[in-house]
FIVEXVEX-151435 format. One line per field, with one value per residue: residue in three letters; z, y, x of N, C-alpha, C, O in turn. Coordinates in steps of 0.02 Angstrom, whole numbers, plus 50000, padded with zeros to 5 digits. Example, Ala and Ser with C-alpha at 12.3 -4.5 7.8 and 13.67 -1.06 7.14 Angstrom:
FIVEXVEX-151435
code [Ala,Ser]
n.pz [50390,50354]
n.py [49716,49888]
n.px [50660,50642]
ca.pz [50390,50357]
ca.py [49775,49947]
ca.px [50615,50684]
c.pz [50390,50394]
c.py [49835,50002]
c.px [50660,50645]
o.pz [50423,50402]
o.py [49834,50057]
o.px [50712,50670]
This chain:
FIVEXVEX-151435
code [Unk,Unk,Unk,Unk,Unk,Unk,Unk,Unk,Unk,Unk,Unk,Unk,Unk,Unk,Unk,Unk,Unk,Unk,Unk,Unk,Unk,Unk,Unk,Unk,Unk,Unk,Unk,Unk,Unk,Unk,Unk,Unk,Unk,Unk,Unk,Unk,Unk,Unk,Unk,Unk,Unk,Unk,Unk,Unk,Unk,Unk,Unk,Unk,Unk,Unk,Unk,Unk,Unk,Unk,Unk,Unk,Unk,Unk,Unk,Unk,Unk,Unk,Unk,Unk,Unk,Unk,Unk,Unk,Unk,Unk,Unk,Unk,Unk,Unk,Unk,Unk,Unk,Unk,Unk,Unk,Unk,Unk,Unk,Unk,Unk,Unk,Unk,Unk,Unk,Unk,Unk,Unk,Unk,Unk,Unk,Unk,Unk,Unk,Unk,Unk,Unk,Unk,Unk,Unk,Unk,Unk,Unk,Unk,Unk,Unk,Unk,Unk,Unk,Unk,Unk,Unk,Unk,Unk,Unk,Unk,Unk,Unk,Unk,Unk,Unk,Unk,Unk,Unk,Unk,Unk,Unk,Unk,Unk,Unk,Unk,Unk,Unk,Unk,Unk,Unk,Unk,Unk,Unk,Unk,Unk,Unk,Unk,Unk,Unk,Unk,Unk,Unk,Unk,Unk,Unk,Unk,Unk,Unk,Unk,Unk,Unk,Unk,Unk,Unk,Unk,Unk,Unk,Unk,Unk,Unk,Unk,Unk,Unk,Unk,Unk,Unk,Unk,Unk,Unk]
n.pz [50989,51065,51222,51261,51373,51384,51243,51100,50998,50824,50722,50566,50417,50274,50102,50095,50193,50244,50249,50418,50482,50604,50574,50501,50507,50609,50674,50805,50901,50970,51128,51118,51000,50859,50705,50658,50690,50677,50597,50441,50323,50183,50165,50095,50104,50143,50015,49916,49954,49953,49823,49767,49823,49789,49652,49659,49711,49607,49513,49568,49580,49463,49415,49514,49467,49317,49350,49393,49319,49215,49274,49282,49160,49079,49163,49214,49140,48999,49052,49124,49115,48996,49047,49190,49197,49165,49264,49377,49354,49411,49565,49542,49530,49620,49723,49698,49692,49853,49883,49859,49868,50033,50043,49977,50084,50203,50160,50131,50257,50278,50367,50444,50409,50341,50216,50136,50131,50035,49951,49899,49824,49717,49657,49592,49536,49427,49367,49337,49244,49132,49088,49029,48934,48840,48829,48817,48749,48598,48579,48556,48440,48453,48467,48598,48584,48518,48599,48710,48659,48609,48738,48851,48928,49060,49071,49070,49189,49294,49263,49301,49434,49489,49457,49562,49686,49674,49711,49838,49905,49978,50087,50144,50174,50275,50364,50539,50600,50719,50860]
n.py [48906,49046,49101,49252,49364,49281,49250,49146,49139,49112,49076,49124,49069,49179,49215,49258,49229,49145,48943,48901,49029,49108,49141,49299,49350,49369,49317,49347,49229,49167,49086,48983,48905,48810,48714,48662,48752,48879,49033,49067,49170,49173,49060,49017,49044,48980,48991,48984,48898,48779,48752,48768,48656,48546,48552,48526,48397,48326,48333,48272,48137,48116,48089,47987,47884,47896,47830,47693,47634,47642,47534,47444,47401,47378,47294,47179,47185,47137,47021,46922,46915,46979,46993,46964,47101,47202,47161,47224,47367,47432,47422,47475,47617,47653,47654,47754,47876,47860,47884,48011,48097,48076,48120,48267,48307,48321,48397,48517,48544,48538,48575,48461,48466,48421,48507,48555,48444,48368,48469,48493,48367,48386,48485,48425,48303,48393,48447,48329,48263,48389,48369,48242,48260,48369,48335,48195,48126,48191,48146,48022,48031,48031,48119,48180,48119,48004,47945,47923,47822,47729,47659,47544,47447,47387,47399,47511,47600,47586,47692,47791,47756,47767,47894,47944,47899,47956,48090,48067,48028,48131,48172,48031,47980,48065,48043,47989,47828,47785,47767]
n.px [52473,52403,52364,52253,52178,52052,52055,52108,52229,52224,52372,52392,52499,52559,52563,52700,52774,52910,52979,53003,53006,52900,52726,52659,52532,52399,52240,52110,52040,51866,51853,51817,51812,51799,51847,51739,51627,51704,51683,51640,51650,51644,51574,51416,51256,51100,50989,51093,51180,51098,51105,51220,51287,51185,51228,51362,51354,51286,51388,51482,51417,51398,51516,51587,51501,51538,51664,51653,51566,51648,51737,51657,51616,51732,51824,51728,51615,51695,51783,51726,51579,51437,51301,51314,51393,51292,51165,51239,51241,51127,51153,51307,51280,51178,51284,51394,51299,51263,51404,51443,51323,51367,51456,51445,51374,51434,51535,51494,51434,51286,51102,51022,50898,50725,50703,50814,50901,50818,50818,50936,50962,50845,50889,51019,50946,50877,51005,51049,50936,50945,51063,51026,50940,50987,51121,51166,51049,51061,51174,51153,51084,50940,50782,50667,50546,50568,50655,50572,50476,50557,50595,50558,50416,50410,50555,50587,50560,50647,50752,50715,50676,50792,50834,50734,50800,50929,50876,50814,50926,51011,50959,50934,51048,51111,50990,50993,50951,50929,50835]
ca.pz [51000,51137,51265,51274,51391,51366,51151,51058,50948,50772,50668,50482,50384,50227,50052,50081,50249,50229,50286,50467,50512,50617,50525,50522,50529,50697,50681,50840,50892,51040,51148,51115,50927,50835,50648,50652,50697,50639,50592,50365,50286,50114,50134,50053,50159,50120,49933,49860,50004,49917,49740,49775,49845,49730,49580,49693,49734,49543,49481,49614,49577,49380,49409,49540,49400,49265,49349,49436,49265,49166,49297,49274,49096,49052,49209,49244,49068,48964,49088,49167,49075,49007,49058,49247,49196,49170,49326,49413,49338,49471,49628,49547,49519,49695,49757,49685,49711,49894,49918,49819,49925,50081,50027,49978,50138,50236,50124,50148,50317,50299,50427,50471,50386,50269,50166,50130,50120,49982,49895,49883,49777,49685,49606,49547,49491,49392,49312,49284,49183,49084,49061,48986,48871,48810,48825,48805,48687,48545,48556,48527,48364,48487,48509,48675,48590,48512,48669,48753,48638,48612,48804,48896,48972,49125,49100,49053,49237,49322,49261,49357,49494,49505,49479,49629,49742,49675,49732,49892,49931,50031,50127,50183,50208,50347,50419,50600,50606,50806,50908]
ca.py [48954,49068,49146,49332,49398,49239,49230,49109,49191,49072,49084,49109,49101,49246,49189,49280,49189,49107,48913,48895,49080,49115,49191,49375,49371,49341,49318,49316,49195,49153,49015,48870,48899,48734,48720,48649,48813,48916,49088,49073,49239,49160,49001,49017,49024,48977,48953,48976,48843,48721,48751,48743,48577,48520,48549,48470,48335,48290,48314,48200,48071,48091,48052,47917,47841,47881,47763,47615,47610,47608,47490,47371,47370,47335,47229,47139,47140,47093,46970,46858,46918,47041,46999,46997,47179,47224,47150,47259,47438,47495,47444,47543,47691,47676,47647,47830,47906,47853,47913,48072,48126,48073,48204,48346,48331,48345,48459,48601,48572,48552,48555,48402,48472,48376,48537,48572,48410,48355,48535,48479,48309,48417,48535,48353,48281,48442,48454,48256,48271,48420,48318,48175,48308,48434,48317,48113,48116,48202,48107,47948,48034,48040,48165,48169,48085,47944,47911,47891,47769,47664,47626,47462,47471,47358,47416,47579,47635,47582,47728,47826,47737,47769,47965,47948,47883,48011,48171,48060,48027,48178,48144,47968,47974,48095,48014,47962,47773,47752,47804]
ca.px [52420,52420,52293,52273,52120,52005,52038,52137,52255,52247,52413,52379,52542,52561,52614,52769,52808,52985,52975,53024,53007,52848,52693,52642,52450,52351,52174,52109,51948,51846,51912,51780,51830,51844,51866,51683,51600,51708,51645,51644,51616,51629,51522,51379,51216,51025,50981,51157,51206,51077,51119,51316,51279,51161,51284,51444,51333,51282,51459,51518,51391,51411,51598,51599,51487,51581,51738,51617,51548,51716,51772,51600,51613,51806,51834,51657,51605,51766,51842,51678,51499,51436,51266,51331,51384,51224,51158,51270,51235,51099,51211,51351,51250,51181,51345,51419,51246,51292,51451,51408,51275,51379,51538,51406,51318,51500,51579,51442,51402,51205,51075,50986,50814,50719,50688,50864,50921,50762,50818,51006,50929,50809,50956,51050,50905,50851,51047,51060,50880,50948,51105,51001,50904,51036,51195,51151,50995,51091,51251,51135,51057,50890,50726,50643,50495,50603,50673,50507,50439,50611,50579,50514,50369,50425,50639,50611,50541,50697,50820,50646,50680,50866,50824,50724,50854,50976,50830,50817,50997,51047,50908,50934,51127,51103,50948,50975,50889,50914,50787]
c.pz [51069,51167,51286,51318,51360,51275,51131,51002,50882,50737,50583,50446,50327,50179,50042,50152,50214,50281,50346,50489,50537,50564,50551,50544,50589,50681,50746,50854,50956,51058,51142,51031,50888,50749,50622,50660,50690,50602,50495,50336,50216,50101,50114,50092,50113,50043,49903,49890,49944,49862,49728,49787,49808,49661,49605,49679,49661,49491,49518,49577,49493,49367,49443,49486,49352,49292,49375,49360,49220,49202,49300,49206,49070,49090,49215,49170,49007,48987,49093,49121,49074,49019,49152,49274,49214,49232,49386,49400,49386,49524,49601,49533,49579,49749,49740,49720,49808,49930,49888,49868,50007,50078,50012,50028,50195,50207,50128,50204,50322,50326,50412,50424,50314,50202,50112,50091,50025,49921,49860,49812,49716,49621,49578,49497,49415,49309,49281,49210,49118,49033,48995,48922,48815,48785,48784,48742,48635,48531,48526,48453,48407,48506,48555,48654,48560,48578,48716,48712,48607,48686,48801,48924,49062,49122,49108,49123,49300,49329,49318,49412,49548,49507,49548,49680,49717,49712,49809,49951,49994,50092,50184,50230,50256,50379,50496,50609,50684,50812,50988]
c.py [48984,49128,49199,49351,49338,49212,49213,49153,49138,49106,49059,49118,49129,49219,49213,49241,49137,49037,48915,48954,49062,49165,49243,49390,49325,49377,49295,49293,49181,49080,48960,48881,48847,48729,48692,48683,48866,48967,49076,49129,49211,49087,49033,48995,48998,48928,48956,48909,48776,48710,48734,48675,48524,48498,48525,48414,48266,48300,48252,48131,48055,48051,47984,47868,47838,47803,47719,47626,47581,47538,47431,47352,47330,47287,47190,47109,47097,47026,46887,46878,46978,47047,47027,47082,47202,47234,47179,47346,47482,47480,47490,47605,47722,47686,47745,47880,47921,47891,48002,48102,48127,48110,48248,48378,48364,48394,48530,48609,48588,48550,48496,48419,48440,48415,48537,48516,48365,48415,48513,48404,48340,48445,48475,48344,48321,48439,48399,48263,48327,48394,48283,48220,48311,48395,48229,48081,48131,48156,48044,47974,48058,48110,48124,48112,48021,47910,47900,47816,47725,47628,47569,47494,47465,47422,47491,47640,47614,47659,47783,47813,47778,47863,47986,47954,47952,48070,48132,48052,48052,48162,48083,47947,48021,48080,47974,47900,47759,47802,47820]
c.px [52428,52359,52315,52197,52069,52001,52108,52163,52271,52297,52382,52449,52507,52602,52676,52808,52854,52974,53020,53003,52925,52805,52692,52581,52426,52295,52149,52024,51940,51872,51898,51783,51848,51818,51785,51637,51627,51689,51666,51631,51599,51603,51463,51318,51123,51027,51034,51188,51171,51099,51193,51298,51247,51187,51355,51403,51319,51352,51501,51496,51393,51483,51619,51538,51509,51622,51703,51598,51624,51741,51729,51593,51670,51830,51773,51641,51654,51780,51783,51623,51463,51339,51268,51349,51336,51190,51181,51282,51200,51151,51280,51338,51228,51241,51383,51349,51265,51338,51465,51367,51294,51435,51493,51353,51398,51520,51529,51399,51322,51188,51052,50909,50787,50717,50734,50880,50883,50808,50879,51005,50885,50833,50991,50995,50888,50925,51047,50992,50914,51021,51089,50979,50968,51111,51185,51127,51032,51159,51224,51106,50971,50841,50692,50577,50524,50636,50638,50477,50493,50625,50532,50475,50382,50512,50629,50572,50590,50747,50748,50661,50762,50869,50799,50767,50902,50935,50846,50873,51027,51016,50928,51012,51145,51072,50986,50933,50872,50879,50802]
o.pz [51118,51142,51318,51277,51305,51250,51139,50969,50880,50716,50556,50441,50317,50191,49993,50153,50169,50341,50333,50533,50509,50528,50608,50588,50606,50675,50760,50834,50997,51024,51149,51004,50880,50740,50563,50639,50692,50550,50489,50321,50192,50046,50121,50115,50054,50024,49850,49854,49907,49848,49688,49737,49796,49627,49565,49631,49657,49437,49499,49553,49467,49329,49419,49477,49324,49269,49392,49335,49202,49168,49317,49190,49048,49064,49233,49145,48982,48948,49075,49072,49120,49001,49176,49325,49270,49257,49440,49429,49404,49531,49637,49522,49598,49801,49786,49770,49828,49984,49914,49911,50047,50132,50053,50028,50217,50240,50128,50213,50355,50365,50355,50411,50258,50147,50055,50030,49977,49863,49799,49766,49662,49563,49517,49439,49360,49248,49220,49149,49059,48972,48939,48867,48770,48740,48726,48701,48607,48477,48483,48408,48383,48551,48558,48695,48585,48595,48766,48742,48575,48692,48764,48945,49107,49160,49148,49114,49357,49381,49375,49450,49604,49551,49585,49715,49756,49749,49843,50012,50041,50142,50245,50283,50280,50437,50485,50627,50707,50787,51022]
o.py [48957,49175,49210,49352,49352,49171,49249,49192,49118,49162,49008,49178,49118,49201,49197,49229,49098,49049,48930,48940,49020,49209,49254,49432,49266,49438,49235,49318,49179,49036,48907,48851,48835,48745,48703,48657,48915,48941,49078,49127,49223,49058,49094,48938,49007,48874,48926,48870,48739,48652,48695,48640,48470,48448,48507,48380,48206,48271,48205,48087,47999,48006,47940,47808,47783,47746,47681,47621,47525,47491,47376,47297,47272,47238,47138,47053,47042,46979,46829,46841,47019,47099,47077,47114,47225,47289,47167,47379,47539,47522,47535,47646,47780,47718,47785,47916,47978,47920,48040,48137,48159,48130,48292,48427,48422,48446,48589,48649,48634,48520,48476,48372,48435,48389,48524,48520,48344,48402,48513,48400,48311,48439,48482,48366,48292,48434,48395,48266,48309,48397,48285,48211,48274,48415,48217,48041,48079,48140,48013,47932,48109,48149,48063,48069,47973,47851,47871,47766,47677,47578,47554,47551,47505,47470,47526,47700,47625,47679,47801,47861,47800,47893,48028,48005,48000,48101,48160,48062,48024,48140,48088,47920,48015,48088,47916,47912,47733,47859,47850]
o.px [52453,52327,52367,52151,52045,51962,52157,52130,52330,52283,52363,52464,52447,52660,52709,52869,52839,52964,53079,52962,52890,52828,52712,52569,52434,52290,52157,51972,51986,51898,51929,51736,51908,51759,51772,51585,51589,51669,51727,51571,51543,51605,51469,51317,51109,51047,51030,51219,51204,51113,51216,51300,51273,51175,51398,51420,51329,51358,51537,51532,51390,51500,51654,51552,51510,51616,51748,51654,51644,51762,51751,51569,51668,51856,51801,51646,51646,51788,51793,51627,51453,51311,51242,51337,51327,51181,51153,51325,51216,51195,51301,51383,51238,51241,51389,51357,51277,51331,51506,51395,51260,51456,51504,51316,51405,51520,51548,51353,51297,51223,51066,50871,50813,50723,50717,50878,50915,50824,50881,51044,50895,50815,50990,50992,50886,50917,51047,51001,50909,51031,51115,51004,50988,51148,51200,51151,51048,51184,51255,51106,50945,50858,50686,50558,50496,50635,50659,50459,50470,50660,50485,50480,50373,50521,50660,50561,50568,50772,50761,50663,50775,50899,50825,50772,50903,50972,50889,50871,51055,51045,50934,51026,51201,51090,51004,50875,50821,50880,50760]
């Protein structure tokens, strides 16, 4: 990189740039320029910010549950018990939920605000529920009102619980606990 009149001249190579040769395009940027502030034209600001994030954040967390599940049922349950499975379905749901909400808070650069952060949980929550509707219920044979009244009274306010934590997620895995 090289200083011209106080501004950092970033090299961008050009899909026609030949390896080794130097690139052609010079974008140039101010000099406290660091890949962390970074000027974005095509991120995505406000409410498309939340909703992008919201829908990364519940594809993430549907997938890192998909494989902690495949990997709690065929290893956990097959091998040792498949009651211990069981026993181990909310920590691996919190566990993706987790790291889900801790890549869609990095990956889109949110603020710190609880609004945002709540909104980014909100948009999951909203697709996982329509998920459960539109996608889940029918594959079991299931209407919405059969699947209310084939619920526990006590079990069946757990998967509730576990929605929660997913809305609250974004939230907590950015919280700041020191004072």
């Amino acid at each position: 990189m090289e200083k011209s009149g106080g501004v950092q001249e970033l090299e961008k190579p050009s899909s026609t740039d030949v390896i080794g040769q130097a690139p052609r395009c010079v974008i140039p940027l101010p000099e406290n320029t660091t890949p962390e502030n970074m000027p974005d034209e095509e991120q995505p600001h406000g409410l498309m910010q939340v909703l992008n994030a919201g829908a990364v954040y519940f594809l993430v967390a549907l997938g890192a549950g998909v494989v902690l599940e495949i990997i709690r049922l065929q290893v956990v349950g097959l091998h040792l018990s498949e009651r211990i499975a069981q026993v181990m379905e909310i920590p691996t749901h919190l566990l993706a939920v987790m790291i889900a909400a801790r890549w869609a808070i990095d990956r889109f650069i949110l603020p710190p605000l609880p609004g945002v952060r709540l909104g980014v949980g909100l948009v999951a929550l909203v697709f996982w529920v329509l998920m459960e509707w539109l996608i889940i219920l029918p594959l079991h044979g299931l209407s919405l009102d059969e699947f209310f009244a084939t619920q526990h009274p006590v079990a069946g306010t757990v998967p509730i619980g576990a929605l929660g934590v997913l809305t609250v997620m974004p939230f907590l895995v950015g919280y700041r606990w020191e004072h």
